[in-house]
ROVOVO-60831 format. One record per residue (C-alpha): residue number from 1; x, y, z; residue in one letter. Coordinates in steps of 0.2 Angstrom, whole numbers, m for minus. Layout:
# residues N
seq / east / north / up / type
NUM / X / Y / Z / a
...
# end
This chain:
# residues 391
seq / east / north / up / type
1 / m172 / m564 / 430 / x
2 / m190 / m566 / 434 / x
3 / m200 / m559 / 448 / x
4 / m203 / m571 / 461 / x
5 / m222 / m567 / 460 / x
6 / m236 / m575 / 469 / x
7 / m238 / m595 / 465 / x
8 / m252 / m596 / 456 / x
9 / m265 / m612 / 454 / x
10 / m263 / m617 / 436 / x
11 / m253 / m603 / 428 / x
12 / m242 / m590 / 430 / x
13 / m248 / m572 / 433 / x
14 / m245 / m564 / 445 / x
15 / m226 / m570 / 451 / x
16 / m216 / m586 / 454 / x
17 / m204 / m588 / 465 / x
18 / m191 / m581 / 451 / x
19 / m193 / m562 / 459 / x
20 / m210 / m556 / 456 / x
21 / m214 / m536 / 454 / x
22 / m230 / m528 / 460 / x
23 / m239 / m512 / 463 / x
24 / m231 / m505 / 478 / x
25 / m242 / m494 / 489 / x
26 / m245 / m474 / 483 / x
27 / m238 / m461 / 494 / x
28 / m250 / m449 / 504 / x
29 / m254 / m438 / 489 / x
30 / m257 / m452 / 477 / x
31 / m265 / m462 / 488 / x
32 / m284 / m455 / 486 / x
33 / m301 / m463 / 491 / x
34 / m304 / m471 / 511 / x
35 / m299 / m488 / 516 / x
36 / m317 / m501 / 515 / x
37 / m322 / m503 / 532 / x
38 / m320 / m521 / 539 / x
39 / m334 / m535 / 537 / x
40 / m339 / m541 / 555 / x
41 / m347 / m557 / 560 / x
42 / m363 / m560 / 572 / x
43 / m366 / m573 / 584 / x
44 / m373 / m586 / 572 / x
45 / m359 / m584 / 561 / x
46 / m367 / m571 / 547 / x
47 / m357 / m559 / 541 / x
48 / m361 / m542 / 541 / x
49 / m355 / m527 / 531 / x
50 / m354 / m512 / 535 / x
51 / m364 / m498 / 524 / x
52 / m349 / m491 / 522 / x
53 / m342 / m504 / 512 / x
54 / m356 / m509 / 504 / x
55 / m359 / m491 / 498 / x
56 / m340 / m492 / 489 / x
57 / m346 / m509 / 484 / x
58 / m362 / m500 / 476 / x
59 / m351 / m487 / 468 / x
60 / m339 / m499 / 459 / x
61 / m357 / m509 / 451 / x
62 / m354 / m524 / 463 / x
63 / m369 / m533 / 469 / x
64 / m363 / m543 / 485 / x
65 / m374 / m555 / 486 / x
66 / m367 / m559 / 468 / x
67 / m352 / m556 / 472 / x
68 / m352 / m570 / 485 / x
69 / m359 / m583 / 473 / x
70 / m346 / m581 / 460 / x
71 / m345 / m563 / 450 / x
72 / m327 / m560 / 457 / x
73 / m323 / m574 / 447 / x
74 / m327 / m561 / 433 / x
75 / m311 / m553 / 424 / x
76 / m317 / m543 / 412 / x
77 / m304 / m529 / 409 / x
78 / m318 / m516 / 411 / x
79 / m324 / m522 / 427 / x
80 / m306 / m526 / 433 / x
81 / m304 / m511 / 447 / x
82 / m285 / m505 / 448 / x
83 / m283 / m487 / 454 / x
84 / m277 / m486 / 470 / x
85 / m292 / m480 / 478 / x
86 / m303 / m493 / 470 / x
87 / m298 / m507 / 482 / x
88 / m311 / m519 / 490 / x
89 / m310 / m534 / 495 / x
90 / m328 / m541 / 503 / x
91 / m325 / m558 / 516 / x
92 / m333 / m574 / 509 / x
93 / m333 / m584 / 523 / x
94 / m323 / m602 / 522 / x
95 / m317 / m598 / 503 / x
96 / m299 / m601 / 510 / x
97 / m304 / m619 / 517 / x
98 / m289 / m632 / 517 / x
99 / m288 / m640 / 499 / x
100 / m289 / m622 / 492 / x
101 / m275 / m616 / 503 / x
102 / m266 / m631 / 497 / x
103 / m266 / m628 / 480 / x
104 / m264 / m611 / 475 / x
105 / m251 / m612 / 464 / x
106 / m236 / m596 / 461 / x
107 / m238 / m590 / 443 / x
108 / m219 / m587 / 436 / x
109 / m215 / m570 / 426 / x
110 / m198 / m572 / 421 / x
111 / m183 / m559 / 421 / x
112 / m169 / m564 / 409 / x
113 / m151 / m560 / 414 / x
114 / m149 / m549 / 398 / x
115 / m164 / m538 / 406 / x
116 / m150 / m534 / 420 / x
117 / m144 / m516 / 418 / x
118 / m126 / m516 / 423 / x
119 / m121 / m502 / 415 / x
120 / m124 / m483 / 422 / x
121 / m131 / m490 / 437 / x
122 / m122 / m501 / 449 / x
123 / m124 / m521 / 451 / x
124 / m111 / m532 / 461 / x
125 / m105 / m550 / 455 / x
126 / m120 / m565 / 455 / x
127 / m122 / m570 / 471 / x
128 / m117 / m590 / 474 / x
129 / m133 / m600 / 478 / x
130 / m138 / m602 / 495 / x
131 / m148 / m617 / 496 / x
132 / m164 / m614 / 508 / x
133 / m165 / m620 / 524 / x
134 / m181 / m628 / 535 / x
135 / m187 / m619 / 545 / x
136 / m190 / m630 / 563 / x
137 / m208 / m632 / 568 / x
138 / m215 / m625 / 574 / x
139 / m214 / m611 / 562 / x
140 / m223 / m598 / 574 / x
141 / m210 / m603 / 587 / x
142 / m192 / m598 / 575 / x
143 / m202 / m586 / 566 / x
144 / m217 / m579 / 573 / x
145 / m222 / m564 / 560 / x
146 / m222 / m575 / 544 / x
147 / m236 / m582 / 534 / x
148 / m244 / m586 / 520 / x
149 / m252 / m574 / 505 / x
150 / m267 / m579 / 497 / x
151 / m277 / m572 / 483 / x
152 / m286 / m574 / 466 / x
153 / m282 / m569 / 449 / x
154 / m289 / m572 / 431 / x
155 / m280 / m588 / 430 / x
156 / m285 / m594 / 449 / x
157 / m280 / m596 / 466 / x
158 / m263 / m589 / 470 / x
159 / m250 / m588 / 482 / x
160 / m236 / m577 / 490 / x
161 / m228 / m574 / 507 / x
162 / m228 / m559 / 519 / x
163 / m224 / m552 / 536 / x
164 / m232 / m545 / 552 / x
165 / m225 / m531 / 555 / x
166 / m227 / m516 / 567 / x
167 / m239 / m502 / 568 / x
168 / m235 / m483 / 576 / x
169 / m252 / m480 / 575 / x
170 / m258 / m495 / 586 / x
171 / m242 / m500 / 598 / x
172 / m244 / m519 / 601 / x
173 / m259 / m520 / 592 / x
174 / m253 / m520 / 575 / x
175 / m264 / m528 / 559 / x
176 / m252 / m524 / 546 / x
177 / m245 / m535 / 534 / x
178 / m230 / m531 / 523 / x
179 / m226 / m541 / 505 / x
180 / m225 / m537 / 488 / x
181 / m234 / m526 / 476 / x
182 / m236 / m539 / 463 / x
183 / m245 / m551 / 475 / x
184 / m259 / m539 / 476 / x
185 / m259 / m528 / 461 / x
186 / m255 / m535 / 443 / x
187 / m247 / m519 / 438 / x
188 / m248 / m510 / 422 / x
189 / m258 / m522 / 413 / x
190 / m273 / m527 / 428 / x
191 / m278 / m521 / 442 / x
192 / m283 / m530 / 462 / x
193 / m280 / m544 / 465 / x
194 / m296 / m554 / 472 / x
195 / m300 / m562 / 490 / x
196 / m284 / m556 / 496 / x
197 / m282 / m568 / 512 / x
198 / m264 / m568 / 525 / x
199 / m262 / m583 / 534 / x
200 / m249 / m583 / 550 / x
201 / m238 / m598 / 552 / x
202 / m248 / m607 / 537 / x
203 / m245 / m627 / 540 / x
204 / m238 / m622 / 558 / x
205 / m233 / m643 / 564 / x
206 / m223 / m644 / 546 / x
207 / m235 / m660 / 541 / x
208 / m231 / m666 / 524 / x
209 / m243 / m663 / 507 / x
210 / m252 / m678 / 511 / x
211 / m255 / m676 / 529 / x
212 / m261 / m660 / 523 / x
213 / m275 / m668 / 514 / x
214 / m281 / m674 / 529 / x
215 / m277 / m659 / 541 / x
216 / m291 / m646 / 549 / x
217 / m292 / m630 / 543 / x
218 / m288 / m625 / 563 / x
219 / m271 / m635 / 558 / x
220 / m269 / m628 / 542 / x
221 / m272 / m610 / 550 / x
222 / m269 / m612 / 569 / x
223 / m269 / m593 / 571 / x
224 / m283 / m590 / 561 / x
225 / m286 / m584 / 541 / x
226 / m287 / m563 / 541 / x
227 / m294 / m555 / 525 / x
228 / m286 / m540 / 517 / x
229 / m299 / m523 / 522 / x
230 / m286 / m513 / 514 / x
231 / m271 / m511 / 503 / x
232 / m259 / m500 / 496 / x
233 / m243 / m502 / 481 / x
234 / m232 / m489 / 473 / x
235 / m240 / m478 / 460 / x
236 / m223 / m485 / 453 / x
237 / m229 / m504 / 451 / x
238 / m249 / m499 / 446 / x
239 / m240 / m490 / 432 / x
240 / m226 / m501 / 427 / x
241 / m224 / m517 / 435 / x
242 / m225 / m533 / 422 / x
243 / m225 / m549 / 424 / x
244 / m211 / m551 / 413 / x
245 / m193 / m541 / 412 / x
246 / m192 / m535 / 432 / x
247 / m202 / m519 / 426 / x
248 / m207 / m511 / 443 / x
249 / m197 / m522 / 454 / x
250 / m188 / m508 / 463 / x
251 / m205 / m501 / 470 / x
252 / m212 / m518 / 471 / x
253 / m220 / m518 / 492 / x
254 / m238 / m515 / 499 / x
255 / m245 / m514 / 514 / x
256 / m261 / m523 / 519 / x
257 / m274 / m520 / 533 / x
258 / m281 / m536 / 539 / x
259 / m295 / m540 / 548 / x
260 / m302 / m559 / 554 / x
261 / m314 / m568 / 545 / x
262 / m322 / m576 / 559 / x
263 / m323 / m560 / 569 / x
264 / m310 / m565 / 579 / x
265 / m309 / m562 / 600 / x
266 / m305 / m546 / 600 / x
267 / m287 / m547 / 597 / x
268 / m276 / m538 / 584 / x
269 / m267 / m549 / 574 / x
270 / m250 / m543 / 581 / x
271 / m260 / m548 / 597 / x
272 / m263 / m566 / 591 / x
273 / m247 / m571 / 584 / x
274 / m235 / m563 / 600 / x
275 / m224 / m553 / 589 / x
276 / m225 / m538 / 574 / x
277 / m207 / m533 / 566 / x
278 / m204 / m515 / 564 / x
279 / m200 / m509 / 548 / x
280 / m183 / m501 / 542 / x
281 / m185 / m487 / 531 / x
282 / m167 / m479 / 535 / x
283 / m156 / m495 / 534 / x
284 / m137 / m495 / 529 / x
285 / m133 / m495 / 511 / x
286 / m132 / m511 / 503 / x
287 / m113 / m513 / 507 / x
288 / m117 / m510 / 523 / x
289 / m126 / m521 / 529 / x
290 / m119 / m538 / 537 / x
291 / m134 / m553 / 533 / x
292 / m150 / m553 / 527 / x
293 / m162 / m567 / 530 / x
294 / m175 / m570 / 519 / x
295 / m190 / m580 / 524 / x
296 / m205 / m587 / 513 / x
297 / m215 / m602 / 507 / x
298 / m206 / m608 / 489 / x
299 / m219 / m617 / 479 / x
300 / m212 / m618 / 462 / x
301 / m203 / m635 / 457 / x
302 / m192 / m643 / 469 / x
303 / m203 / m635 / 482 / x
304 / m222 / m638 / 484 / x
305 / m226 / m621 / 493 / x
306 / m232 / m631 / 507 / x
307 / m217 / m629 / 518 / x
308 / m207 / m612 / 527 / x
309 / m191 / m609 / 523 / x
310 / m174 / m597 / 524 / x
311 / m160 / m589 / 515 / x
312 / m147 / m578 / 523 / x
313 / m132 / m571 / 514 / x
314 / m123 / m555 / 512 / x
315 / m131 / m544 / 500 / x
316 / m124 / m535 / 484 / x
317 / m133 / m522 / 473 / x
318 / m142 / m525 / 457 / x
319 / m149 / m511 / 444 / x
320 / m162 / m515 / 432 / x
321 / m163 / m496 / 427 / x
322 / m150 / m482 / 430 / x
323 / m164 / m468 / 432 / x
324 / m172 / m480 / 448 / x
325 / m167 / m487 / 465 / x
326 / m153 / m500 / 465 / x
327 / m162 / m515 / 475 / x
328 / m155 / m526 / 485 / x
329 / m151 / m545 / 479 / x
330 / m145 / m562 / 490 / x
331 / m141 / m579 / 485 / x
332 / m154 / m590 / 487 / x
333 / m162 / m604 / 480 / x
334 / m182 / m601 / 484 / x
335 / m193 / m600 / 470 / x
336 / m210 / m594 / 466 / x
337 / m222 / m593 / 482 / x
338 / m208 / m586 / 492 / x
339 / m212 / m568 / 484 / x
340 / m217 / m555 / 496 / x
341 / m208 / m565 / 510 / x
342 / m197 / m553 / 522 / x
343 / m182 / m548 / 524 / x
344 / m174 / m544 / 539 / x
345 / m159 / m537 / 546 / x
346 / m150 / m529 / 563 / x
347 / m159 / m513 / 564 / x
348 / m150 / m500 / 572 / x
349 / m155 / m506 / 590 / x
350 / m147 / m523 / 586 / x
351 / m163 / m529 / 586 / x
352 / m172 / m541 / 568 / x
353 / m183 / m526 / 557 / x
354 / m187 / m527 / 540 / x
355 / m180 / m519 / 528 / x
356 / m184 / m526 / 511 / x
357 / m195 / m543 / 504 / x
358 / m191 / m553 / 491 / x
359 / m197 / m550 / 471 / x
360 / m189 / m557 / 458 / x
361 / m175 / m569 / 454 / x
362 / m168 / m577 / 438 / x
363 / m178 / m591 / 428 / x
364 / m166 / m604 / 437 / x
365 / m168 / m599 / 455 / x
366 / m149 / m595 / 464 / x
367 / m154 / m579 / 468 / x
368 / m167 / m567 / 475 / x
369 / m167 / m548 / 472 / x
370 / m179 / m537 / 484 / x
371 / m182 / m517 / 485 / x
372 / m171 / m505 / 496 / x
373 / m187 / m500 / 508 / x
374 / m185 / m478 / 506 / x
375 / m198 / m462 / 505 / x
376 / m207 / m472 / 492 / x
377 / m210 / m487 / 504 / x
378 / m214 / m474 / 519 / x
379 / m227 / m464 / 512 / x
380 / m238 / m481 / 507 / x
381 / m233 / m488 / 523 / x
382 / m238 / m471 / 532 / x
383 / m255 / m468 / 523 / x
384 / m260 / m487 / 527 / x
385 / m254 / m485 / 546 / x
386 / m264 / m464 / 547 / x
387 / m279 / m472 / 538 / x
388 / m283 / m486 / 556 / x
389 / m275 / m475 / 569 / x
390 / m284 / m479 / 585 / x
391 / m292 / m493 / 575 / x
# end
């Protein structure tokens, strides 16, 4: 099996639709450092930063204004920040414009089905494929909380999928997104991910590749472009994840604080979307639950990552380690680029929550495996939502 990582631009690195496995946010006492404050902009359009972050920027040895022209493009393993507290991501303003939107590309880390444990801990029979569905347009319609991931890596411009979801900390003004660890951390063997970028209801009127090449950035983002100012993954997947083998995958989430690039009207992104899913951190066991939909933009072969689409299917268990957490897994067959997407099921008011997104899946699509959402997933989710309370 393989993670279904982020889609990358023109090779796989950080995961494919084939489940990909990222850092997952540290819990309160791993956490460490303060999240970057959030760049703004002025009237004619600058953008600003704040001392704050430009102190952090300082401290890590990045000049801005080279920053701006080019030097994250630098990946040199020194210079490549990847504790958790080193995370920054500066706004350069229009770098997400259309054609680059268009053509970040999922980069595929395969999982073998030899890699699958089996043994001591507990995995159900393969799931049969469920072939992904459409989603109707318009997407913010049908599903109003799902977008787009963008970010950079070594090999380029890459992609993955996320949620809106809910923030106790800021009732109906939520700007957290929820995805996978791998789509902003590389794991064990890197560190950030670069220009880290969500984009709500990406390709909203569901125009084809080609009308794409024509389309405004307004159509290609109606709801705006919103930069990651923060981020957090498992200790777990910073020390284990890999692109190849599922290492990680069962603490394979983050949280992300988002803010607008353009400076936005004052609205939070829960705001300017309508609609934030809360997250289920006590759902049923596995068994338990009836259906899981699984939502996310597919972008390896047959898919072009262009499109939203759907899975829902009963879900089994799978172990990759006996000494970690069983994860949930579906049939499905979306493929890289879906990563990070959401799952949701009935929480217990019988209302949609999340309570797991997808990471990786087998080298031939047919399934999708995600984590089950426990104290792990809580504390990142809790430091990130604590850190911009009242915010």
């Amino acid at each position: 099996m393989r993670p279904i990582r982020p889609l990358l631009a023109a090779a796989s690195v950080a995961a494919a639709l084939a489940l990909t496995a990222t850092a997952c946010g540290p819990g309160e006492d791993t956490a460490g450092g303060e999240p970057s404050a959030s760049a703004g902009q002025t009237a004619d359009g600058k953008i600003t930063i704040p001392d704050e972050l430009k102190d952090r920027l300082k401290e890590h040895g990045i000049d801005l204004d080279k920053w701006k022209n080019g030097e994250w493009k630098n990946w040199d393993k020194d210079t490549w920040l990847r504790e958790a507290k080193d995370y920054v991501n500066p706004i350069i303003e229009d770098l997400w414009d259309p054609d680059r939107m268009r053509e970040a590309e999922e980069p595929e880390r395969p999982v073998e089905e030899e890699d699958i444990s089996g043994d001591e801990g507990v995995t159900d029979p393969t799931p049969r494929p469920v072939e992904a569905q459409p989603v109707k347009a318009p997407y913010h319609s049908a599903v109003p909380e799902a977008g787009k991931l963008l970010f950079d890596g070594p090999q380029g411009p890459m992609v993955c999928s996320a949620t809106v979801v809910k923030d106790p900390a800021n009732p109906g003004k939520s700007n957290l997104v929820w995805t996978a660890g791998h789509c902003v951390h590389a794991g064990k063997e890197g560190g950030w991910y670069r220009n880290i970028a969500f984009v709500p209801s990406y390709n909203d009127g569901d125009k084809s590749t080609a009308e794409l090449e024509k389309a405004s950035r307004e159509e290609v983002a109606p709801y705006g472009v919103w930069w990651g100012d923060w981020a957090q993954t498992s200790e777990q997947w910073i020390n284990e994840g890999a692109a190849t083998g599922g290492q990680g995958a069962p603490y394979d989430f983050a949280v992300i604080h988002v803010t607008p690039e353009k400076g936005g009207n004052g609205k939070s992104l829960e705001e300017t979307v309508g609609s934030a899913l809360p997250v289920d951190f006590d759902a049923p066991a596995t068994q338990k639950i009836a259906s899981i939909t699984a939502t996310g933009y597919p972008a390896a072969p047959p898919f072009d990552g262009q499109k939203m689409f759907q899975c829902a299917d009963k879900p089994g268990r799978l172990s990759l380690q006996a000494d970690q957490p069983t994860m949930h897994r579906i049939g499905c067959t979306m493929t890289g680029g879906s990563s990070g997407g959401g799952w949701v099921a009935e929480g217990p008011d019988g209302k949609p929550a999340l309570v797991s997104n997808t990471s990786i899946g087998p080298v031939t699509a047919g399934w999708l495996a995600g984590p089950r959402l426990g104290v792990e997933a809580k504390g990142v989710f809790d430091e990130v939502s604590k850190k911009f309370a009242g915010r």
